[in-house]
ZAKOL-409477 format. One record per residue (C-alpha): residue number from 1; residue in three letters; x, y, z. Coordinates in steps of 0.5 Angstrom, whole numbers, padded with zeros to 4 digits, always signed. Each point is the difference from the previous one (the first is absolute). Example, Ala and Ser with C-alpha at 12.3 -4.5 7.8 and 13.67 -1.06 7.14 Angstrom:
// ZAKOL-409477
REC  num  residuo  px  py  pz
REC  1  ala  +0025  -0009  +0016
REC  2  ser  +0002  +0007  -0002
END
This chain:
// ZAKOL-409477
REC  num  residuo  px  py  pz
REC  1  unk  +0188  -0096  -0014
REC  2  unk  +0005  -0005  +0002
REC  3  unk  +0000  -0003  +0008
REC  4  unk  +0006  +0002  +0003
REC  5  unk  -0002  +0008  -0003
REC  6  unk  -0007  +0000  +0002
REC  7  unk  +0002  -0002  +0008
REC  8  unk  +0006  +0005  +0000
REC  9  unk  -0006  +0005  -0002
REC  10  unk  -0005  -0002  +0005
REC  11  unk  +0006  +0001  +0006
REC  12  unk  +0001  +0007  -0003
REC  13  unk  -0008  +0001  +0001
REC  14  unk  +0001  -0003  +0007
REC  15  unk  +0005  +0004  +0002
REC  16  unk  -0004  +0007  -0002
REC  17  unk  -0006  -0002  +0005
REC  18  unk  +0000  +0004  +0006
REC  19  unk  +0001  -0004  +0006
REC  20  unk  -0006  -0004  +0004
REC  21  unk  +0000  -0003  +0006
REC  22  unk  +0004  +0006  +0004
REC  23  unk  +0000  +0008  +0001
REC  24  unk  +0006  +0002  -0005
REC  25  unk  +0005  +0004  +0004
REC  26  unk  -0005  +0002  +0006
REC  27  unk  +0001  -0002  +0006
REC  28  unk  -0006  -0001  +0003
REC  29  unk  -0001  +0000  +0008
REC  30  unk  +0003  -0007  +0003
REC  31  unk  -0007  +0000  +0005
REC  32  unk  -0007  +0004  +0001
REC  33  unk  +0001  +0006  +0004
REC  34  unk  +0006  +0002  -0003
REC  35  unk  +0001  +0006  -0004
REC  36  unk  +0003  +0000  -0007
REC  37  unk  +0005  +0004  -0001
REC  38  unk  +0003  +0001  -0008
REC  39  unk  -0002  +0008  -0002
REC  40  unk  +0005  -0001  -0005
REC  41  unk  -0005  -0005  -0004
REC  42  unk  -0004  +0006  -0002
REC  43  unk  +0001  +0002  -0007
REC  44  unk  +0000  +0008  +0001
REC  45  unk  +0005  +0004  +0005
REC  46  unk  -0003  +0005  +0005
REC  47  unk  +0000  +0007  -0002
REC  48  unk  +0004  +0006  +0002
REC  49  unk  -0003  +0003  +0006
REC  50  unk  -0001  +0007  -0003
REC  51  unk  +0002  +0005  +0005
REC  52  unk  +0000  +0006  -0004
REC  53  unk  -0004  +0007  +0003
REC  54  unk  -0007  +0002  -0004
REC  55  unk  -0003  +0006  +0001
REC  56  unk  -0006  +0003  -0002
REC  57  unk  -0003  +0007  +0000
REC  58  unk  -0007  +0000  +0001
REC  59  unk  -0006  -0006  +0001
REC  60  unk  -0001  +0001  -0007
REC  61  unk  +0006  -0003  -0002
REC  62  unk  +0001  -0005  +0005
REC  63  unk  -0008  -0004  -0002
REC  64  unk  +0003  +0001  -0007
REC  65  unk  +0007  -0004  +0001
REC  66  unk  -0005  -0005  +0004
REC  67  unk  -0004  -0001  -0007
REC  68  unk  +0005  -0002  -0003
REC  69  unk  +0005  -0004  +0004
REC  70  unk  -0007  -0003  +0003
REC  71  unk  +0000  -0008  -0002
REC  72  unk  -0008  +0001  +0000
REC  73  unk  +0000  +0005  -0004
REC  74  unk  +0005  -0003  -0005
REC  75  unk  -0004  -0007  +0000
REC  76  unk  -0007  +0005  -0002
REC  77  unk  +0003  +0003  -0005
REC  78  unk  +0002  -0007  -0004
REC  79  unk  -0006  -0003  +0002
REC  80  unk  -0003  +0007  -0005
REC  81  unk  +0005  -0002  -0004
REC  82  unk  -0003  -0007  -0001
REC  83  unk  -0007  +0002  +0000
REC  84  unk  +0002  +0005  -0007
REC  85  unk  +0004  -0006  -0003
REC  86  unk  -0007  -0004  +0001
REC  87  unk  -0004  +0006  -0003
REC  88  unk  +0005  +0000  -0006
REC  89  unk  -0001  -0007  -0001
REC  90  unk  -0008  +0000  +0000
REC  91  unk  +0000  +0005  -0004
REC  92  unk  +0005  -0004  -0006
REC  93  unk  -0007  -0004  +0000
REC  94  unk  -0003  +0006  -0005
REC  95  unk  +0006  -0001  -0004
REC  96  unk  +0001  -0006  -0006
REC  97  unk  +0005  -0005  +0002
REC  98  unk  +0005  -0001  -0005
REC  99  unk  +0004  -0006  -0001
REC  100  unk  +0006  -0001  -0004
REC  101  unk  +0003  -0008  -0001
REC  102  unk  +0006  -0003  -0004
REC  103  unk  -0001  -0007  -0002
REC  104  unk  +0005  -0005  -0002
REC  105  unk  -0003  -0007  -0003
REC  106  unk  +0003  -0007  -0001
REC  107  unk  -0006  -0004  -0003
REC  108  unk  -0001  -0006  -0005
REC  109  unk  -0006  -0002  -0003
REC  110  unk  -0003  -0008  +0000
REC  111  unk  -0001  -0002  -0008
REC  112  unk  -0006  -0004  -0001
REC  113  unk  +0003  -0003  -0006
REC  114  unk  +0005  -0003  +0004
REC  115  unk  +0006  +0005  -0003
REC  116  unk  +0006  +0004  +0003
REC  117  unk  -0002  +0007  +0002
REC  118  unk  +0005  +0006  +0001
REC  119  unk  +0001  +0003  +0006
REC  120  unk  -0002  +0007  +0001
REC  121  unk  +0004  +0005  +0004
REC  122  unk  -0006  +0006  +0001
REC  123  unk  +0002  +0007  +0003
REC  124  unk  -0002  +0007  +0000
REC  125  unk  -0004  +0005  +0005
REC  126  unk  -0008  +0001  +0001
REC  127  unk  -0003  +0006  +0005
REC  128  unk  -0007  -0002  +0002
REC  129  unk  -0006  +0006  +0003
REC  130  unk  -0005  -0001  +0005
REC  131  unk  -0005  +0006  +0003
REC  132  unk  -0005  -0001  +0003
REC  133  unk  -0005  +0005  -0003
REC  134  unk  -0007  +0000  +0005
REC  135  unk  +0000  -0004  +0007
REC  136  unk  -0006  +0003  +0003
REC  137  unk  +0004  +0005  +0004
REC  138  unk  +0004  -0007  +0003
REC  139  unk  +0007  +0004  -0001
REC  140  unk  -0003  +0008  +0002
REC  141  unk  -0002  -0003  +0007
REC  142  unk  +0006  -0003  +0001
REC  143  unk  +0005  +0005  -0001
REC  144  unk  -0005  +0005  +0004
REC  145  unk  +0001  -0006  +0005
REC  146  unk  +0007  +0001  +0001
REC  147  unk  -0001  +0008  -0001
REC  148  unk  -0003  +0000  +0007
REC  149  unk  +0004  -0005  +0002
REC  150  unk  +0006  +0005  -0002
REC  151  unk  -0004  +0007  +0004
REC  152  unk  -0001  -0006  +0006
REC  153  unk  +0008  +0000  +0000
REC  154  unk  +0001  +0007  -0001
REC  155  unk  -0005  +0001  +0006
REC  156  unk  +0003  -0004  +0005
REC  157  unk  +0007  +0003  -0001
REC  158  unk  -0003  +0007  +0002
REC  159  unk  -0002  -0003  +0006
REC  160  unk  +0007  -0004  +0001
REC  161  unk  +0003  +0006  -0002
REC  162  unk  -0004  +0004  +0005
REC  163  unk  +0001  -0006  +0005
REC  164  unk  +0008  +0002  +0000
REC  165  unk  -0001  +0008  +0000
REC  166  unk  -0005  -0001  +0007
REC  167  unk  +0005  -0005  +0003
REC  168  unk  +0006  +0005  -0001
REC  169  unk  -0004  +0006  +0002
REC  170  unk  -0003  -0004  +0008
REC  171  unk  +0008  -0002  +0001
REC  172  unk  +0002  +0007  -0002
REC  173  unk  -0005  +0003  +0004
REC  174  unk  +0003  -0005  +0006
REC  175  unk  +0008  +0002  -0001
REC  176  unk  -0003  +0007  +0000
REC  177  unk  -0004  -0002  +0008
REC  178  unk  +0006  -0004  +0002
REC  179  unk  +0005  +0005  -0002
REC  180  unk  -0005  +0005  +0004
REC  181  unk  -0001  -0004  +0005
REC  182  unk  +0010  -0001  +0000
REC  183  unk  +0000  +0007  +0001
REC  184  unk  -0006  +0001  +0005
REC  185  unk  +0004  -0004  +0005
REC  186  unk  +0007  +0003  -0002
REC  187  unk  -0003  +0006  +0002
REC  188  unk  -0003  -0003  +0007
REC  189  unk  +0006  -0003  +0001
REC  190  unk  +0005  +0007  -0001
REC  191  unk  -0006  +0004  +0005
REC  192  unk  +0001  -0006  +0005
REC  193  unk  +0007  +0001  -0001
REC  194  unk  +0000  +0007  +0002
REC  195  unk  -0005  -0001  +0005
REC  196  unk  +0005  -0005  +0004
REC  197  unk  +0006  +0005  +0000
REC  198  unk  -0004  +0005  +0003
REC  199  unk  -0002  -0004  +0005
REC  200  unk  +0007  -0002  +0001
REC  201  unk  +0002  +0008  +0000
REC  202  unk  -0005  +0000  +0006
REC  203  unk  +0002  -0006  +0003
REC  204  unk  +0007  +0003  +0001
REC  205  unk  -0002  +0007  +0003
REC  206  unk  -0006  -0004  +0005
REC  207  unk  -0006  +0002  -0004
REC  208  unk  -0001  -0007  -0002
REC  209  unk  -0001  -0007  +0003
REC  210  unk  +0004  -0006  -0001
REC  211  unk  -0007  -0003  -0003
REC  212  unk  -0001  +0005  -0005
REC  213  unk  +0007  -0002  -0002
REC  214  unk  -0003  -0008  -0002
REC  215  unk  -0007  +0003  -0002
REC  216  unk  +0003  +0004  -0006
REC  217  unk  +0006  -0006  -0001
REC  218  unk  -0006  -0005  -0001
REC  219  unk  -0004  +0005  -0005
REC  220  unk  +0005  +0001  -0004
REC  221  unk  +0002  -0007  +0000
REC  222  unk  -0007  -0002  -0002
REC  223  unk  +0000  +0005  -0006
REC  224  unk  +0007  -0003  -0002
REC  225  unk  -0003  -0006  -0001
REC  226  unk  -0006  +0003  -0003
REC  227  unk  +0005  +0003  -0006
REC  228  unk  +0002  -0006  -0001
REC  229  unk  -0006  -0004  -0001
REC  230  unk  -0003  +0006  -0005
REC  231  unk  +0007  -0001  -0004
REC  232  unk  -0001  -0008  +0000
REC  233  unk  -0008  +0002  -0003
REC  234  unk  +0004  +0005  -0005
REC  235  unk  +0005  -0004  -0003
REC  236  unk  -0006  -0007  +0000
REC  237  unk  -0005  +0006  -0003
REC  238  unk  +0006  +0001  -0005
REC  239  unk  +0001  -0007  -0003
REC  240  unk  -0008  -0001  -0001
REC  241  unk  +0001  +0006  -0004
REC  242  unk  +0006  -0003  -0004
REC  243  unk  -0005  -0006  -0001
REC  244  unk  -0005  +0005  -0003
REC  245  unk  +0003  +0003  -0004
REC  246  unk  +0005  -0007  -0003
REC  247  unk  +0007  +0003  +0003
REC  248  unk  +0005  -0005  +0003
REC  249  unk  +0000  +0000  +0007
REC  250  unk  +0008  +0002  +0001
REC  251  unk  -0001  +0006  -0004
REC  252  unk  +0000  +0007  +0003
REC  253  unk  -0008  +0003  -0001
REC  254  unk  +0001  +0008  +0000
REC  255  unk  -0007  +0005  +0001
REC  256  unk  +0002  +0006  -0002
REC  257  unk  -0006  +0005  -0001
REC  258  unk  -0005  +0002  +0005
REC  259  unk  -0007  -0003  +0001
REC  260  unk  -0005  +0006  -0001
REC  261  unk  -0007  -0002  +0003
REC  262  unk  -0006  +0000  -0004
REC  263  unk  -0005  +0004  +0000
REC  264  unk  -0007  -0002  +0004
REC  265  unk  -0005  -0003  -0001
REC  266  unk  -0005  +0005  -0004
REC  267  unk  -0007  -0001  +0005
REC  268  unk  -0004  +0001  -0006
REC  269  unk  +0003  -0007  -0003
REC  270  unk  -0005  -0005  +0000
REC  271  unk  +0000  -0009  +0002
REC  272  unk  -0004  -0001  -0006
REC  273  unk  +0004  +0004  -0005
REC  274  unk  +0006  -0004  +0002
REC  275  unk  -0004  -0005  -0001
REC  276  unk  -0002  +0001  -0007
REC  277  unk  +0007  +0001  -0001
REC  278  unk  +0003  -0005  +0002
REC  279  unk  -0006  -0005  -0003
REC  280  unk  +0003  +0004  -0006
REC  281  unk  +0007  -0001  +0001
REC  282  unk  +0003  -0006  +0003
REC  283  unk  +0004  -0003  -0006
REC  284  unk  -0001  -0007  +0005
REC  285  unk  -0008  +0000  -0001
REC  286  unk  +0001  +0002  -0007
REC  287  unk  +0004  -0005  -0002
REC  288  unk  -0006  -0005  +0003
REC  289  unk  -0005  +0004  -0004
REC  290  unk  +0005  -0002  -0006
REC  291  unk  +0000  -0008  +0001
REC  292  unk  -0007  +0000  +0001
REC  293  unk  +0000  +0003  -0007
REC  294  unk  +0005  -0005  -0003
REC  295  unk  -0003  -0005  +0002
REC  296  unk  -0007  +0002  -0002
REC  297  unk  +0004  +0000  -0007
REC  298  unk  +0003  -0007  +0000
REC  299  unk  -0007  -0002  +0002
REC  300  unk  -0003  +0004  -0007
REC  301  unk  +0006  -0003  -0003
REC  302  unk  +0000  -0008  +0002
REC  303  unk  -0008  +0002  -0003
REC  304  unk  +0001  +0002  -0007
REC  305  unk  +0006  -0006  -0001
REC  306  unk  -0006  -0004  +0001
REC  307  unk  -0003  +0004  -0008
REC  308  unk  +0003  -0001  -0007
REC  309  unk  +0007  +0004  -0002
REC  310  unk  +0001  +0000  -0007
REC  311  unk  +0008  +0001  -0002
REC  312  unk  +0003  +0001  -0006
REC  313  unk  +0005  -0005  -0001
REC  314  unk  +0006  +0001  -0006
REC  315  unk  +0006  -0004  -0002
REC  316  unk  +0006  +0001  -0006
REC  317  unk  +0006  -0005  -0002
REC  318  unk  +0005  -0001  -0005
REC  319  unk  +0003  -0007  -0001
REC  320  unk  +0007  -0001  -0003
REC  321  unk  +0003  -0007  -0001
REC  322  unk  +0007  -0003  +0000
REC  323  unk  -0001  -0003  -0006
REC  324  unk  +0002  +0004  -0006
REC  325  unk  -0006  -0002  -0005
REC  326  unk  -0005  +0002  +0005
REC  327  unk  -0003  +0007  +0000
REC  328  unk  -0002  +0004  +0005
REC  329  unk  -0006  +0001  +0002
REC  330  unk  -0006  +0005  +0004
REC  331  unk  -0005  -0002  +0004
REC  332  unk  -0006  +0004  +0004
REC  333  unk  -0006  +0000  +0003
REC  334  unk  -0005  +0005  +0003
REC  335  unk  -0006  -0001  +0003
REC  336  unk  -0006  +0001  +0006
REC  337  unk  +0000  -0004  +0006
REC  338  unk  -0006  +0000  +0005
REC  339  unk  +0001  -0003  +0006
REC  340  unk  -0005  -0003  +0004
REC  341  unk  -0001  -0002  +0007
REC  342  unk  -0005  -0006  +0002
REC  343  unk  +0003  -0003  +0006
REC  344  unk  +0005  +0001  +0005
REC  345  unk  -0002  -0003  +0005
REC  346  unk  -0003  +0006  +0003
REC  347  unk  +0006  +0003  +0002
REC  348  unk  +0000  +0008  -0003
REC  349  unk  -0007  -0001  +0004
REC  350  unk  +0004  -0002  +0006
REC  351  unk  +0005  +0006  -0001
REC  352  unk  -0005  +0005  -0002
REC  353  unk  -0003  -0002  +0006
REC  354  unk  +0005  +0000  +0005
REC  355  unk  +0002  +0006  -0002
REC  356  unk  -0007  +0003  +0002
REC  357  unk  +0001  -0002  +0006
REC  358  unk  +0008  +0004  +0000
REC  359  unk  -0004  +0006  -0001
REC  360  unk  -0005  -0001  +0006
REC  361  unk  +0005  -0001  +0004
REC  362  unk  +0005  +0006  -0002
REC  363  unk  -0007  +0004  +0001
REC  364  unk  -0001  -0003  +0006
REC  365  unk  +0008  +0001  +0003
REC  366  unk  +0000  +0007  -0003
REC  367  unk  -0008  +0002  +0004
REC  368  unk  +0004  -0003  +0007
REC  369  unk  +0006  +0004  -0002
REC  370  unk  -0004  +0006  -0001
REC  371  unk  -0002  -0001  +0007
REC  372  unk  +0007  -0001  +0002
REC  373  unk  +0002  +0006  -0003
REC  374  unk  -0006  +0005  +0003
REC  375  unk  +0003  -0003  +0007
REC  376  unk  +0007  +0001  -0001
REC  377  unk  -0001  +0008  -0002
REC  378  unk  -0005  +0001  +0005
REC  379  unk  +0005  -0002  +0005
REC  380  unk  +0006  +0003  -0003
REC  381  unk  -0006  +0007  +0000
REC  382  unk  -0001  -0001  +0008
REC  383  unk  +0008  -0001  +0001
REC  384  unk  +0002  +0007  -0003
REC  385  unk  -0006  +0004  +0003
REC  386  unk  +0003  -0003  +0006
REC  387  unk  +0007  +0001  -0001
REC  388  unk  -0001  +0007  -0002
REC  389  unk  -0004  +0001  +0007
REC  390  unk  +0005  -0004  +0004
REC  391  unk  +0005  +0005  -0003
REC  392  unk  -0003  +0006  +0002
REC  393  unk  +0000  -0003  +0008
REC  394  unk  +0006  -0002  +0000
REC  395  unk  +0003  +0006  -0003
REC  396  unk  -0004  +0004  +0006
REC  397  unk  +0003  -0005  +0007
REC  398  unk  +0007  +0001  -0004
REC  399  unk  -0001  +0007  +0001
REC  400  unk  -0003  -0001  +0008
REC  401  unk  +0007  -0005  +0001
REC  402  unk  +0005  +0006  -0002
REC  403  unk  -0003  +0005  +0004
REC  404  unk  +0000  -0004  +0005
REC  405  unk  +0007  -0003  -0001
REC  406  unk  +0002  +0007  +0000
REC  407  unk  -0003  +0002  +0006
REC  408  unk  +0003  -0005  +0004
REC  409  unk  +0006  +0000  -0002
REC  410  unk  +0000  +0007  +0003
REC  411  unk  -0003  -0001  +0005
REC  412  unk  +0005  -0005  +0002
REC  413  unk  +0006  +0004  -0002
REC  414  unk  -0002  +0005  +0005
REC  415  unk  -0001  -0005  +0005
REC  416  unk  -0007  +0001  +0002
REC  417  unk  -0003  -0006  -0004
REC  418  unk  +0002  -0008  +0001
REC  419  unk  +0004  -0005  -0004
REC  420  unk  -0006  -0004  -0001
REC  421  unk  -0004  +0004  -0003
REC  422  unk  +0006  +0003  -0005
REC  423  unk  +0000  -0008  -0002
REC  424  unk  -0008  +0000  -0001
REC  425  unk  +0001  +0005  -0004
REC  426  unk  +0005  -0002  -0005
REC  427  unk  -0003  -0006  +0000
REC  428  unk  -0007  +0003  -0002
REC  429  unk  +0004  +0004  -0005
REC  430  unk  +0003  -0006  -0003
REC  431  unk  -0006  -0004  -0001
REC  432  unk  -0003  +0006  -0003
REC  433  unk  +0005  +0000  -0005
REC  434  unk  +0000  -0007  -0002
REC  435  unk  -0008  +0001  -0001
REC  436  unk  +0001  +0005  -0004
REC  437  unk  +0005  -0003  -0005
REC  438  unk  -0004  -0007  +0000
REC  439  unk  -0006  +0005  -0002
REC  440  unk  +0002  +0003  -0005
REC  441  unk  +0003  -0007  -0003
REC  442  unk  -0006  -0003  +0001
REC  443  unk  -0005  +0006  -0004
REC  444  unk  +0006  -0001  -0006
REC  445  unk  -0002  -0008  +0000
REC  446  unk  -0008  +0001  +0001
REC  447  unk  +0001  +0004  -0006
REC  448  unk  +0004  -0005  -0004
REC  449  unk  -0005  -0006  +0002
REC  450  unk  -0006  +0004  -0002
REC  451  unk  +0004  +0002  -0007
REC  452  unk  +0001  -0008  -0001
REC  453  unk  -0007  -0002  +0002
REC  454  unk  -0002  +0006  -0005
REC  455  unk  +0004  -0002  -0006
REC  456  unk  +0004  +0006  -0001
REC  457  unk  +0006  +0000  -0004
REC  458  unk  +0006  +0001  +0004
REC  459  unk  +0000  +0007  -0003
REC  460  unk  -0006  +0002  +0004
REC  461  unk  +0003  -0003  +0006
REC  462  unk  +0003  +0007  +0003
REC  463  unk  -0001  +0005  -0006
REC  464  unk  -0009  -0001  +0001
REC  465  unk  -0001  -0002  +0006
REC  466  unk  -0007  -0003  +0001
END
């Protein structure tokens, strides 16, 4: 290459490398503590803000929206999808490998006398067959390794699942008491509101004092305040419920079906068989079980790649030449390979063993997990049978607070009874009411951590109560 056409080319080559020694079209901060301000650097927009209205018409669809749209629910199922394709892969191990080649060969070969030898242009196709025959189990061990590893995955995506469906049942059942909790107050604050304009009726027929007036005012004051706060818990219960069950947060949320409570805890149901049951069921310490059993594997399989494998081995070709007084021709070969392993360092020994010790490890993580899950069914079983007890109280002073609302409301109406006990009374009622709502969102949520903590499928959340 000439001088001038090889320093034109080297420019060129210069000129293509990125720049060094400065950040290229990004202005950094001119001094510590100052902020970086050039959000038009990143590559991607910012999406539309979705604010479309979502409605749904029972629990059911809004969990199963959630499993969809959720990101951990989609990140499980590729991660299933991986773990199939690994299988697949480890499988193909039993099959033969066939290989298919072209060649193409220039060669000229060295004449011992000293003569001039022709050049020969060689080319045509060839296909070669290995497949192992006997290997002592190597490859039946690793595919069931990955087997397990594959049920491992499947497991831990149940439990996921299963994560998502308690996470959208507890911020439902904390939308049901915030709403209920909204309406409780609006309702103090409508009985406060008609206590204020008896009481200003009184006033302007002399039956009342100037007191009473400011006593009635600020009650229904702190009870505006109160319906406030319970619409703040309600619209804060709504987005963790949005969050739940992956819908943006400028998106309307619609509910529109009644909540049914379930039935009550059998007294015949028994700790211990919810405990059996739930050893029997939680995908999460199966999924354990399943790694324990892939590493056991992986240590039988690093055992027998220490023994012999015999392999067939196979190969075919045809051999053209440019030259036209050459003749084609056919090659192959057929033969028995044994493969023999005398020393590797001690490395399939290293593996065997470290995958032994993967398998004590998960057996133990699975025992200590076996604790974990008899604890949390055990307080899940207390918290329903508490729930339930709680409930029927509640129910009962919730029935006190009415008559006793209603029988002070007229014994002030017919002016033999006080204002201070009509605001006694109302305020007894209101707080009967919000205990009785918060009872039943609580019994809702025992069931649904006990449904979680057993195992159960989302189908049994409502229609099998435990």
């Amino acid at each position: 290459m000439k001088p001038v056409a090889y320093c034109l080319l080297l420019c060129a080559s210069l000129a293509l490398l990125p720049s060094w020694g400065h950040a290229a079209e990004l202005d950094l901060p001119a001094r510590a503590g100052a902020f970086w301000r050039q959000p038009g650097a990143l590559p991607a927009p910012v999406p539309a803000a979705q604010t479309d209205t979502v409605r749904f018409a029972s629990l059911a669809a809004l969990t199963e929206y959630a499993l969809r749209e959720r990101t951990e629910s989609r990140a499980a199922w590729f991660g299933i999808q991986a773990e199939a394709a690994r299988l697949d892969a480890a499988a193909a191990a039993n099959w033969p490998a066939l290989t298919g080649q072209f060649n193409f060969t220039q060669s000229r070969a060295l004449s011992s006398s000293g003569a001039s030898v022709p050049t020969l242009h060689r080319y045509g196709p060839s296909l070669s067959l290995a497949y192992v025959l006997y290997d002592f189990g190597a490859r039946a061990a690793g595919i069931d390794a990955q087997r397990y590893q594959l049920i491992a995955s499947l497991l831990n995506s149940n439990r996921t699942l299963q994560d998502t469906v308690a996470e959208v049942e507890a911020a439902y059942f904390a939308v049901l008491a915030a709403r209920a909790q909204e309406a409780a107050q609006a309702q103090q604050e409508a009985a406060l509101r008609a206590s204020l304009d008896a009481v200003e009726i009184r006033l302007r027929g002399g039956l009342a004092a100037r007191a009473d007036q400011l006593r009635a005012r600020a009650a229904l004051s702190e009870a505006q305040l109160a319906r406030q706060t319970a619409e703040r818990d309600h619209a804060k219960a709504m987005a963790v419920l949005k969050q739940a069950a992956g819908i943006a947060q400028t998106q309307t949320l619609e509910l529109d079906w009644e909540t049914a409570l379930p039935d009550t805890l059998a007294a015949g149901i028994l700790l211990a068989d919810l405990l059996h049951e739930a050893q029997r069921n939680r995908p999460d310490l199966q999924a354990l079980q399943a790694a324990a059993a892939s590493a056991r594997a992986e240590a039988e399989r690093a055992r027998a790649a220490r023994w012999p494998s015999l392999s067939l081995a196979a190969s075919s070709g045809r051999t053209f030449f440019l030259e036209d007084e050459r003749t084609p021709s056919t090659t192959y070969s057929v033969g028995l390979n044994l493969s023999v392993p005398l020393f590797d360092g001690g490395r399939l020994a290293a593996q065997a063993r470290a995958a032994e010790r993967d398998a004590e490890r998960l057996q133990a993580e699975a025992d200590g997990q076996r604790n974990q899950v008899a604890l949390s069914v055990t307080e899940a079983y207390h918290d329903v049978r508490h729930a339930q007890g709680r409930r029927d109280g509640v129910a009962v002073q919730f029935d006190s607070a009415s008559e006793s609302a209603r029988a002070a409301e007229a014994r002030y109406s017919a002016g033999v009874g006080s204002l201070l006990e009509l605001l006694t009374a109302q305020a007894d009622l209101a707080r009967a009411r919000q205990g009785a709502a918060q009872a039943d969102a609580d019994w809702l949520a025992a069931f649904s951590r006990l449904n979680h903590a057993l195992g159960r499928l989302p189908g049994a959340s409502t229609a099998n109560p435990p």
